[in-house]
C-alpha positions in Angstrom: 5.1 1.5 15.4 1.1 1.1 16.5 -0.9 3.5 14.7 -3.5 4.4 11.8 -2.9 3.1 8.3 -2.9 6.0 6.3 -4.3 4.0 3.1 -7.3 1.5 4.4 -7.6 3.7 7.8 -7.8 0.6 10.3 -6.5 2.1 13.6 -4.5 0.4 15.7 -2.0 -1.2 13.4 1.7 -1.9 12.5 2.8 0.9 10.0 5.5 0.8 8.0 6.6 3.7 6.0 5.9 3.9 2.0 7.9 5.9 -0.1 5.0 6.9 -2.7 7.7 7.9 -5.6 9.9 4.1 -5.3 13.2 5.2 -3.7 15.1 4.0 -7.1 12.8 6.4 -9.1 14.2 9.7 -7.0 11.9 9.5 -4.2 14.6 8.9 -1.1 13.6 11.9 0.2 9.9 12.6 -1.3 6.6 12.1 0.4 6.1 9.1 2.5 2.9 7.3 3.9 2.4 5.5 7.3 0.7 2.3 5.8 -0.4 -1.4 7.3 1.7 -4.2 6.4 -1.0 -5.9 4.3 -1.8 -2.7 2.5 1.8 -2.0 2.2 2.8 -5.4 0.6 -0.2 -5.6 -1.9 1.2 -2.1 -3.3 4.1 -4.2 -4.1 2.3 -7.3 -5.4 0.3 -5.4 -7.7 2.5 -3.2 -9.7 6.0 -2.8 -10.4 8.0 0.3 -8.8 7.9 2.1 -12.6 4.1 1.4 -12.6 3.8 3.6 -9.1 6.0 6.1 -10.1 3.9 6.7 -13.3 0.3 6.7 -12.1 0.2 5.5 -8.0 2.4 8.3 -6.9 -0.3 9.7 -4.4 -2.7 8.6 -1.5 -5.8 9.4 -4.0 -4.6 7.7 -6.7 -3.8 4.4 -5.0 -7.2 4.3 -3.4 -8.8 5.2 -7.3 -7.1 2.2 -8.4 -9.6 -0.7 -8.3 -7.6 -3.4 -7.4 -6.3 -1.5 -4.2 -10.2 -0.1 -4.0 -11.3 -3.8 -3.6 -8.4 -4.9 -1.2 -9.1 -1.6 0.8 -12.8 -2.9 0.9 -12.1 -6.5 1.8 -9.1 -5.4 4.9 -11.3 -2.9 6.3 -13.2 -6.0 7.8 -10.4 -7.4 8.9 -9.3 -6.8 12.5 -5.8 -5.0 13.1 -4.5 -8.1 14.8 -4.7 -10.0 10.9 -1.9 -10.8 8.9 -2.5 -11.8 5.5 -0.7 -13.3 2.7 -0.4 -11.4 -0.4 0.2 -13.4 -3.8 1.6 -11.8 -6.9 -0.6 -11.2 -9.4 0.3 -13.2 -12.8 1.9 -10.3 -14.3 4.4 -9.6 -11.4 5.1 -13.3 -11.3 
């Protein structure tokens, strides 16, 4: 599905659909966001599922985080068509 990522706010993008409490944490059935692959896997590469259900629950938390901050800075230059690779921070690893 083509449309606006609801994180970094590129238009024009692939969305997938981000469950912002981790499924395996209860959230099956909570609030979801339409994001971009590239802001949906660095969610992921960052911080564990427990680590988003405790403090990266919402859209305005993950974009006060300063690690997504900067990677929302950096994509938003990017154009739609870009796929990036996302590497696992050292603590994930």
């Amino acid at each position: 599905m083509v449309a606006i990522c609801e994180l970094c706010g590129r238009d024009g993008v692939e969305v997938t659909i981000h469950h912002l409490l981790p499924k395996e944490m209860g959230g099956t059935f909570g609030d979801t966001a339409k994001l971009c692959i590239p802001c949906h896997k660095q969610i992921h590469a960052l911080y564990t599922n427990s680590e988003i259900a405790a403090r990266l629950s919402t859209l305005p938390e993950l974009r006060a985080d300063p690690a997504i901050r900067r990677f929302i800075k950096w994509i938003r230059k990017q154009p739609s068509s870009k796929m990036v690779r996302n590497k696992k921070v050292n603590r994930r690893k």
